[in-house]
N, C-alpha and C positions, 0 to 999 in steps of 0.2 A: 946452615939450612934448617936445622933444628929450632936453631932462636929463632928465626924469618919468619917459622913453621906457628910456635907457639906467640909471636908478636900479636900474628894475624888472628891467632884464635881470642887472643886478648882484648883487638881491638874490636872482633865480633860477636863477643861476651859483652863489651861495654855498650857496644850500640845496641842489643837486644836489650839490655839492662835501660838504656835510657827511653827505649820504645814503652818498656813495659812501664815506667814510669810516668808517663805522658797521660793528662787527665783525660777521663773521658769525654766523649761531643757532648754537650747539655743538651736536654730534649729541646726541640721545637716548640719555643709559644708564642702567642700570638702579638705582634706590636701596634695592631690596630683594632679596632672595633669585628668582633666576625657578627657578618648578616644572616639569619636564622628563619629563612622563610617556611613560613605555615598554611600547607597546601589547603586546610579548611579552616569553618567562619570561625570568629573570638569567639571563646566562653567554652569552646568542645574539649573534650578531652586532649587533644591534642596541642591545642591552643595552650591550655593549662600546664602540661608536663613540659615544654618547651620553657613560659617563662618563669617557673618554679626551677629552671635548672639555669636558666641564664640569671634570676639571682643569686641563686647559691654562687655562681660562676662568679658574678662582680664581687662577694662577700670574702669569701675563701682565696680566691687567687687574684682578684682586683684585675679578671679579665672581662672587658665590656663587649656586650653579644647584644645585638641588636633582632629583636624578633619583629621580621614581616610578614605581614598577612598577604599571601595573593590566595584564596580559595579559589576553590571551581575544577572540575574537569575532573575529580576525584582524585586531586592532590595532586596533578600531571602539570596543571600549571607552575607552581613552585620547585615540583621536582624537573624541569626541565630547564627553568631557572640556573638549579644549582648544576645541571648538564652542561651549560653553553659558558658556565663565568670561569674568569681564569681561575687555573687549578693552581691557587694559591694559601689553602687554606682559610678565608675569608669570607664563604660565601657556601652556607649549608643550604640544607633542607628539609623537613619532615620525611619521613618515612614510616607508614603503618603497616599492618601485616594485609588490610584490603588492595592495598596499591601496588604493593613489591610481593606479595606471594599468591594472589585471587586473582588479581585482574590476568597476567599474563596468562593464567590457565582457564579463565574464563571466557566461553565463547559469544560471541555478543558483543566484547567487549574490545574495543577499539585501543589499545597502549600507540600515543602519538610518536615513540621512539623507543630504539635499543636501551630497556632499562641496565642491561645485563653488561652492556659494550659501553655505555656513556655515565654509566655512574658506578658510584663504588662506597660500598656500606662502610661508616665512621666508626659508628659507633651506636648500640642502643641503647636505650636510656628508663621506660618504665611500660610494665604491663598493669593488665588486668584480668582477673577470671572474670567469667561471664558467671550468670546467676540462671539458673533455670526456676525461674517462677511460675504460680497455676492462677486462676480467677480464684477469689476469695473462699467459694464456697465449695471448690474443687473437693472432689471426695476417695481423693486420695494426698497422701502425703509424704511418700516418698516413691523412689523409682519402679517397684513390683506394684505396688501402685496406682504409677502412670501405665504400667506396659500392659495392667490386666485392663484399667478401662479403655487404654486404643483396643485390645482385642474384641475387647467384649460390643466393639463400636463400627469393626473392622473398615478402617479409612475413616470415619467422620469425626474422629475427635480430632483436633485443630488447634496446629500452631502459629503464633504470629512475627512476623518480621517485619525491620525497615526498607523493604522491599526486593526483588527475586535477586538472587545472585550474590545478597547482602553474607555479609557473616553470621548476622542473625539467624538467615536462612540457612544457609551452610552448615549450622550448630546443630538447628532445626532435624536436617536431615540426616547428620550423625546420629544425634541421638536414636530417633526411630528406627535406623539401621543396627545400631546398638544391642535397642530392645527388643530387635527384630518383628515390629510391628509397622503398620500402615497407617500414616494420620497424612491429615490435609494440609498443604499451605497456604496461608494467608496473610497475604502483601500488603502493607501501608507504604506509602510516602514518608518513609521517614520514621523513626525508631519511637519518639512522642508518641503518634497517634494510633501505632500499635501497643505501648504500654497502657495507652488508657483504656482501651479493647479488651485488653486483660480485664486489669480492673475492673469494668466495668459489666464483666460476665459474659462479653459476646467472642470470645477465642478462651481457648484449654490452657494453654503453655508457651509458655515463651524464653526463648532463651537471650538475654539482654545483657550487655557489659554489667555487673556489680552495680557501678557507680552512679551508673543511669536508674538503676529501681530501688536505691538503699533507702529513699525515703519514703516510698510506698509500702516498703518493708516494714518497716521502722511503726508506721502507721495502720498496719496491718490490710493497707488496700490490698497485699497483694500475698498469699502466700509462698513462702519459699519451701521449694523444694532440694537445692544443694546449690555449690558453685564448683564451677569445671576445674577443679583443683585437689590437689592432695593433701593441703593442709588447711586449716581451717584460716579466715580470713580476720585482720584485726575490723573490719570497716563490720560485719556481719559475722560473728562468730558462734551465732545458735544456726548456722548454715551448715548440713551436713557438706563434706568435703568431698565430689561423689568422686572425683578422679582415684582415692584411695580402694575402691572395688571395683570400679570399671575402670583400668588406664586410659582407654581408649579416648573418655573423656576431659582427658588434661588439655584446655584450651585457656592460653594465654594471647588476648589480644592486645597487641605489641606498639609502641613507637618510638623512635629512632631518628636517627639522621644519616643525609649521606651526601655526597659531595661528588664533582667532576669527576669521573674514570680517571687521569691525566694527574691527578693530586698525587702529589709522592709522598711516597711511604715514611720516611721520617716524618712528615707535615701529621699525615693519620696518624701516627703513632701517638705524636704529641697532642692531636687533639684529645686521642682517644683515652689517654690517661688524663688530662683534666676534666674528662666529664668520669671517669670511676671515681678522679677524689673529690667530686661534687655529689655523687651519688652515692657514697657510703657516707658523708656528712652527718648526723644522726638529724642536724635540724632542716636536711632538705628531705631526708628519708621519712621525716616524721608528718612533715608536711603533704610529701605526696599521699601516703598511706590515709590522711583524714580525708583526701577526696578520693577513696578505695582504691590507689593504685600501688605497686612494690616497684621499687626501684629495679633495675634490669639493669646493669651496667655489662655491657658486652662488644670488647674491641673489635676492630673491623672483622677477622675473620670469622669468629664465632658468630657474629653478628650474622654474615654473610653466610652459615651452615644453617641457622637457624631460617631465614629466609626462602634456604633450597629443601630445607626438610616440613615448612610449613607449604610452599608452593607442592612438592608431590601429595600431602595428605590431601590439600584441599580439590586437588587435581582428580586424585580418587570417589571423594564424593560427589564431583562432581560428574564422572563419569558411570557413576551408580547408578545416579538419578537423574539422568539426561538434566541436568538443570542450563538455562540458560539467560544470562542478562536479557531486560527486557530493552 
């Protein structure tokens, strides 16, 4: 009984022993082309961090990513794209912080399906601070500043956006609640024709992605007063950093990808570690950074906290300041 006793434990010594030996599953990657649709036009910033990453993608790992354009509908067309296609890993989509964390909390605004139930965040891939710039001739130049001439103005000093609802606007309104002061909004058509507003002396401030007013900067059309950030930026680095004294204002506007709900988790996983070894790359890193954005490399879940903790801030200002899409 004894030998029987210890046979068996021998025999289930060996077979643990050969379990533990057994290689590991190899990540997930991809054996076809993955389709990369891009909810807005060429040349956006969105546009750009996409196929800055699907080169690195072909260079580094000799995986081919196919970037489509379908814009319109505030990114809903493409993101509904990568909703409806099979959950095979092949078939992404853009994802920004306007579309996955604004729009759902914003009221006005129509979301054509369950972002939350039909899709499922990949991976994110690069932000940006925003710049808070003034008109040229603005007579202040930093934040105490801004906030003595709104008081001193009580409501008429004047910020600009690419129109209500925008992130611009949303900055807009942080800020003022920040300084605890009252200014005006002031809506364009589109982020253009409010930078040149600036510039051109007829609005105060404006709060604008980096990347969008570095060369108005650069040129001095426009003065900088900081970027929504705690460190200082390589794109603009005579920009004070204001998020280092105000946290409040740490605002990185984001973009990402994301894929069918229905996509299984080995599929994510493996995505999501080929775009971190694309994105700490030093030559796609270095790339993104001259058109002022920093790499984000962030797998699904984090991805996914970051999305739910950007949706309740913006949720809050927006229920501050009754704001509503137009």
């Amino acid at each position: 009984m004894t030998d029987a006793i210890t046979s068996r434990r021998m025999l289930l010594a060996a077979g643990f022993g050969t379990a533990a030996a057994l290689p590991a599953r190899a990540a997930w990657t991809p054996s076809q082309p993955v389709r990369l649709l891009i909810g807005f036009p060429p040349g956006g910033a969105v546009d750009i961090v996409i196929r800055i990453v699907a080169e690195g993608m072909l260079r580094l790992r000799g995986v081919a990513t196919v970037p489509e354009v379908r814009s319109g509908a505030y990114g809903f067309i493409a993101a509904q794209g990568a909703a409806r296609a099979t959950p095979d890993g092949y078939t992404l989509a853009s994802a920004i912080m306007g579309n996955m964390s604004v729009a759902p909390v914003m009221p006005g605004v129509a979301v054509p399906f369950d972002l939350d139930r039909e899709l499922v965040p990949v991976s994110n891939l690069a932000g940006t601070p925003m710049a808070l710039v003034a008109r040229p001739d603005a007579p202040f130049a930093d934040l105490q500043g801004l906030a003595s001439f709104a008081r001193e103005r009580d409501g008429a000093a004047t910020y600009a956006s690419g129109g209500t609802g925008s992130i611009n606007h949303l900055a807009g309104a942080l800020l003022a609640g920040v300084l605890g002061v009252r200014m005006t909004h002031v809506p364009y058509r589109g982020g253009a024709p409010a930078v040149l507003d600036v510039t051109a002396g007829r609005v105060d401030v404006m709060v604008a992605n980096l990347a969008e007013v570095a060369g108005q900067l650069r040129a001095g059309q426009l003065k900088g007063i900081g970027i929504t950030a705690a460190q200082p930026s390589a794109m603009a680095p005579d920009l004070t950093p204001l998020a280092a004294r105000v946290p409040q204002l740490d605002i990185t506007n984001w973009f990402g990808l994301v894929g069918p709900a229905a996509l299984p988790a080995d599929v994510r996983s493996g995505l999501a570690d080929l775009f971190d070894a694309v994105l700490r790359d030093a030559q796609t890193a270095n790339t993104l950074r001259q058109r002022g954005l920093e790499p984000l490399p962030e797998a699904g879940p984090a991805f996914q906290a970051r999305i739910r903790r950007d949706r309740e801030r913006w949720r809050q200002v927006i229920e501050a300041n009754a704001i509503r899409s137009d």
